[in-house]
TIPARO-346711 format. One record per residue: residue in one letter; x, y, z of N, C-alpha, C in turn. Coordinates in pm, whole numbers, padded with zeros to 5 digits, always signed. Layout:
<kolzas>
aXYZXYZXYZ;...
</kolzas>
This chain:
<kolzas>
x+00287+00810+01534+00316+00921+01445+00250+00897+01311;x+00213+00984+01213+00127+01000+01122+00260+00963+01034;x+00223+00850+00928+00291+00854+00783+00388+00934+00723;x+00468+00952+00707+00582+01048+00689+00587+01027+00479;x+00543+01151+00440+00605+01083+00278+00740+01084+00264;x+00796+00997+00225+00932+00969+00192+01016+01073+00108;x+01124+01139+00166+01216+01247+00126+01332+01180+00058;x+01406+01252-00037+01516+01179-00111+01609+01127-00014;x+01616+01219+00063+01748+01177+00227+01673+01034+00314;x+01563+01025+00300+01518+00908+00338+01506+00770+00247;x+01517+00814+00144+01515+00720+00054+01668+00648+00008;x+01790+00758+00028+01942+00761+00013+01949+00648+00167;x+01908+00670+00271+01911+00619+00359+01884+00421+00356;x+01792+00419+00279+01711+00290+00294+01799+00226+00162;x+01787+00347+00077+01932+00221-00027+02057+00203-00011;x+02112+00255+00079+02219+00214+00185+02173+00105+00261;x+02089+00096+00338+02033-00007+00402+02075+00027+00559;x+02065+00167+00572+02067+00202+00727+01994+00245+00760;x+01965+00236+00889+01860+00220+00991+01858+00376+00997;x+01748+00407+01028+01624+00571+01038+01539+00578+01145;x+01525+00683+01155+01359+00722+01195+01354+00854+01166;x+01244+00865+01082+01201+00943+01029+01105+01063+01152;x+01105+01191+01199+01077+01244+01296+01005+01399+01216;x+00892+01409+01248+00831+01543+01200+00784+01614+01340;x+00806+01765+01283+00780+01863+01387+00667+01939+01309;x+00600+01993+01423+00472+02119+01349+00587+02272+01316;x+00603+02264+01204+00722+02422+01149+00583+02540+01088;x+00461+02470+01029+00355+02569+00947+00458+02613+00822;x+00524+02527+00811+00635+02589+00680+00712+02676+00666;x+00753+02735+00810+00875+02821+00827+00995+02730+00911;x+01048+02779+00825+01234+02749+00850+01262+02801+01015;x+01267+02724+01096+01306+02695+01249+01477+02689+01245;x+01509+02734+01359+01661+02742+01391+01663+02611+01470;x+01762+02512+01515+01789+02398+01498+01753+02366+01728;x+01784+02493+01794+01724+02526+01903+01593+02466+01948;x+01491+02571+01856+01373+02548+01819+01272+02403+01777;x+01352+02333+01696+01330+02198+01666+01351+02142+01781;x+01511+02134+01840+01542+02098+01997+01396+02081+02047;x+01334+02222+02114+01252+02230+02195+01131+02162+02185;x+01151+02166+02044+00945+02139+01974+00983+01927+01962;x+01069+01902+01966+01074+01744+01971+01098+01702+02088;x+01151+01770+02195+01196+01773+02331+01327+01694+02324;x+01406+01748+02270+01551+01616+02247+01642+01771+02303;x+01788+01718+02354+01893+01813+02368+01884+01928+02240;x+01976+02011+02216+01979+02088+02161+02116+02092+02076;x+02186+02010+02179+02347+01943+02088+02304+01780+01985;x+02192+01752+02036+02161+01648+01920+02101+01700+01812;x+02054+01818+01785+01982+01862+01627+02098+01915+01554;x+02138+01874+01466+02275+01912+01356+02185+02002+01237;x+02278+02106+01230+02201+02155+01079+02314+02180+01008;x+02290+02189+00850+02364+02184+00761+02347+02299+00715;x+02474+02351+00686+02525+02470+00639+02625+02457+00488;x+02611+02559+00432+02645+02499+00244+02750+02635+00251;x+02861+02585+00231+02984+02713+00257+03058+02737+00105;x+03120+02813+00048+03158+02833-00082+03319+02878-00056;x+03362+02868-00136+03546+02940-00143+03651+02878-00246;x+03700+02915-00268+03818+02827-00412+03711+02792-00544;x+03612+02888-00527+03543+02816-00709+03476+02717-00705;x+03490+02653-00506+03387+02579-00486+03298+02561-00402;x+03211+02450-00334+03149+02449-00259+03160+02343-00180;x+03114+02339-00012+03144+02229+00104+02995+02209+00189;x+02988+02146+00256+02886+02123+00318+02956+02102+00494;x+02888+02173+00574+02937+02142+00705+02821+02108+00815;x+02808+02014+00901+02678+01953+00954+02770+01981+01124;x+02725+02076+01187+02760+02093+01301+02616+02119+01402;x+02630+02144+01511+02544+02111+01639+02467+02187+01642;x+02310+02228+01656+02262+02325+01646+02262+02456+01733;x+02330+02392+01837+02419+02485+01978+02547+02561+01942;x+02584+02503+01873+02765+02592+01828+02740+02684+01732;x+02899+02715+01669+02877+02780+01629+03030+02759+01521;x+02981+02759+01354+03086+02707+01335+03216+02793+01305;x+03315+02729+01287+03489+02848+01304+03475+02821+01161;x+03494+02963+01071+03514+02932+00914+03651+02905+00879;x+03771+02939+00975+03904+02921+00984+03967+02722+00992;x+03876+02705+01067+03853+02540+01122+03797+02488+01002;x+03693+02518+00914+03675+02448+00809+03736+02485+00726;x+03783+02567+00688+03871+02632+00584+04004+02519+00576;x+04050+02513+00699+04184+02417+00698+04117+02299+00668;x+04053+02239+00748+03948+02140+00687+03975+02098+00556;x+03899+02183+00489+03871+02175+00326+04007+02215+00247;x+04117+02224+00303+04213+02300+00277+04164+02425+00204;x+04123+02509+00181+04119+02594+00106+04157+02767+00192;x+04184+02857+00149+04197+02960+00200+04099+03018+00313;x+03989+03033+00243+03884+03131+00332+03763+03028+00276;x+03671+03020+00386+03511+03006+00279+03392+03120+00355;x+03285+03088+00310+03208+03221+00327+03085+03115+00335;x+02971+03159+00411+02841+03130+00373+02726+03154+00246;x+02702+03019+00191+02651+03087+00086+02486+03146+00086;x+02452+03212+00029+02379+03294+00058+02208+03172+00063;x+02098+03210+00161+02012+03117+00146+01971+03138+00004;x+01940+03231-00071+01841+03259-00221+01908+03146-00296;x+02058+03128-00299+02120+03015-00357+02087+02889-00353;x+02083+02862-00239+02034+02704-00190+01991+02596-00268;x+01811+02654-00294+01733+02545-00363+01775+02529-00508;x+01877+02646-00597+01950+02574-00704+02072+02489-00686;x+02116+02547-00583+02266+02462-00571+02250+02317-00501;x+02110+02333-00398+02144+02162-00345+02000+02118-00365;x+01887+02181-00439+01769+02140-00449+01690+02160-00310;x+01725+02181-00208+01692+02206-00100+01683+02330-00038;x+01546+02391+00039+01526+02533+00087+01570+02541+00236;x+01610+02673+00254+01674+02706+00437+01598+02649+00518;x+01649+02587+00627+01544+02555+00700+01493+02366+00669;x+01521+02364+00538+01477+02181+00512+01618+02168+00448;x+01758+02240+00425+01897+02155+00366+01894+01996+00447;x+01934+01923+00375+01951+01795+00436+02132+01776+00381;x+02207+01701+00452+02357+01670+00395+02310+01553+00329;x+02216+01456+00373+02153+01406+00243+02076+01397+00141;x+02163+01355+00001+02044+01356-00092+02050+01502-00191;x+02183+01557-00192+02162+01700-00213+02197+01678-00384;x+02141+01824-00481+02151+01750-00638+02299+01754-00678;x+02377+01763-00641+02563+01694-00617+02585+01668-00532;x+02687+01607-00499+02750+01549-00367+02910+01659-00417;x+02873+01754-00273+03010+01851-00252+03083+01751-00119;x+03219+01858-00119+03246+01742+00051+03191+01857+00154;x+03234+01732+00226+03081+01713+00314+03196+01698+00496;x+03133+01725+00555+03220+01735+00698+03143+01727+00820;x+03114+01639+00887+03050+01619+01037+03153+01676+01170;x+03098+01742+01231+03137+01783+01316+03213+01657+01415;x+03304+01711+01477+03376+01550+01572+03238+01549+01696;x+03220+01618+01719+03101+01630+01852+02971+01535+01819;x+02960+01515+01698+02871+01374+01674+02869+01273+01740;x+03007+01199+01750+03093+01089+01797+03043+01089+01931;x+03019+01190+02015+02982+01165+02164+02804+01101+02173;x+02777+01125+02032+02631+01096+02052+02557+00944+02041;x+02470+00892+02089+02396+00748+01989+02349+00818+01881;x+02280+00912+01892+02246+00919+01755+02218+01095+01688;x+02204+01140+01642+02202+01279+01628+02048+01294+01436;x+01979+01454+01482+01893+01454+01413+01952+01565+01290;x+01930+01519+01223+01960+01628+01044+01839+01639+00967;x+01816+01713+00953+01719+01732+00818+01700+01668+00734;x+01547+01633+00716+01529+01508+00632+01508+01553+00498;x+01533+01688+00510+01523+01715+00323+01386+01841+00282;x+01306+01862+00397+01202+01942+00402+01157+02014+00536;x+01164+02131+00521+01081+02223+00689+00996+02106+00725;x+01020+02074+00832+00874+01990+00936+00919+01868+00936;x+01105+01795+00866+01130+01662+00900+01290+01657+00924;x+01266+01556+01018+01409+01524+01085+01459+01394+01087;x+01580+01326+01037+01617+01249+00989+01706+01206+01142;x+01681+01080+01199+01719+01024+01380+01833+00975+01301;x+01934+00937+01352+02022+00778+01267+02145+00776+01383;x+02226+00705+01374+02395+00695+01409+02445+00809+01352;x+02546+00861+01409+02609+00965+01317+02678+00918+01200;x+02725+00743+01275+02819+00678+01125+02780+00643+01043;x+02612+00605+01030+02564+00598+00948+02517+00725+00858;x+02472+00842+00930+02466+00924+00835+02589+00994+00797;x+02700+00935+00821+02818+00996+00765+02825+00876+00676;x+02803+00779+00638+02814+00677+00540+02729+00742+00462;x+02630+00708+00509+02543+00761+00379+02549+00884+00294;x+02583+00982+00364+02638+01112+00310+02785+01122+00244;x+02838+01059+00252+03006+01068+00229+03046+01160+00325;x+03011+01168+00430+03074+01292+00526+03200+01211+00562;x+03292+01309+00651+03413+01252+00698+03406+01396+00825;x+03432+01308+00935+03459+01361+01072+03600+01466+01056;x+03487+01592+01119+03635+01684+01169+03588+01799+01265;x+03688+01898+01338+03665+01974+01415+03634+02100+01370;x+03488+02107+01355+03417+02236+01286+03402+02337+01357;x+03343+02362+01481+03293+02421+01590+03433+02502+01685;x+03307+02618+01716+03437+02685+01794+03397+02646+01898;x+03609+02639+02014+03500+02538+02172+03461+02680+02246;x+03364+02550+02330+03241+02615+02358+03341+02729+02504;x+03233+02869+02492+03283+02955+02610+03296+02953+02737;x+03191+03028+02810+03168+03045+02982+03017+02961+02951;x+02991+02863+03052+02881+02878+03059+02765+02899+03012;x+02653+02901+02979+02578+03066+02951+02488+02980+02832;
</kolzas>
């Protein structure tokens, strides 16, 4: 694989002192749905996690669920204790976490909000997140990128339906 330049989520990574691999896909600089990445790296489609930036109570959360599910805002809401949360809008993004749709990383973001890994991680060796830019994917342990992130394990996802 060609040289990867080093992303802040990769760099948060290495001053922790946990183990990576750094993974790039051809995106041409559009924001891919987490499916898509699936396909274009040839990995499952329950191992690509994407991060989603949710708002409610005056504040803001971060939720890193499967790129197959689909998350319950009721489930994170209790979560986060808070009433309701909402998705925040993408135009928001690159002020609120320095990061654009499509490249959010749960690491490395310009605050640390809380932060929540899906429990469906736990079944994995290792699961892929956004390394901080369209076209990179961050490999690791989930416990490690829940260390490194300050994430804390919970049940985000609605269970899954029929089949299909």
């Amino acid at each position: 694989m060609d040289k990867v330049e080093k992303s802040n989520a990769m760099r948060l990574m290495e001053k922790a002192g946990l183990p990576y691999e750094a993974v790039a896909y051809p995106s041409h600089g559009e924001a891919l749905d987490a499916g898509e990445v699936a396909r274009l790296l040839g990995v499952p489609p329950e191992s690509v996690f994407k991060t989603l930036v949710l708002s409610g109570a005056g504040r803001h959360f971060v939720c890193v669920i499967p790129g197959n599910r689909e998350l319950d805002l009721k489930k994170a809401a209790a979560h986060f204790k808070v009433k309701s949360l909402e998705m925040c809008p993408a135009a928001a993004l690159k002020e609120l976490t320095g990061y654009v749709r499509g490249g959010c990383s749960p690491l490395g973001m310009k605050k640390p909000f809380p932060t929540a890994l899906d429990e469906s991680a736990a079944e994995r060796p290792w699961i892929l997140v956004s390394g901080g830019r369209i076209g990179l994917q961050i490999k690791a342990r989930p416990e490690d990128l829940a260390q490194a992130a300050g994430m804390v394990t919970a049940r985000l996802t609605r269970e899954a339906g029929a089949a299909g």
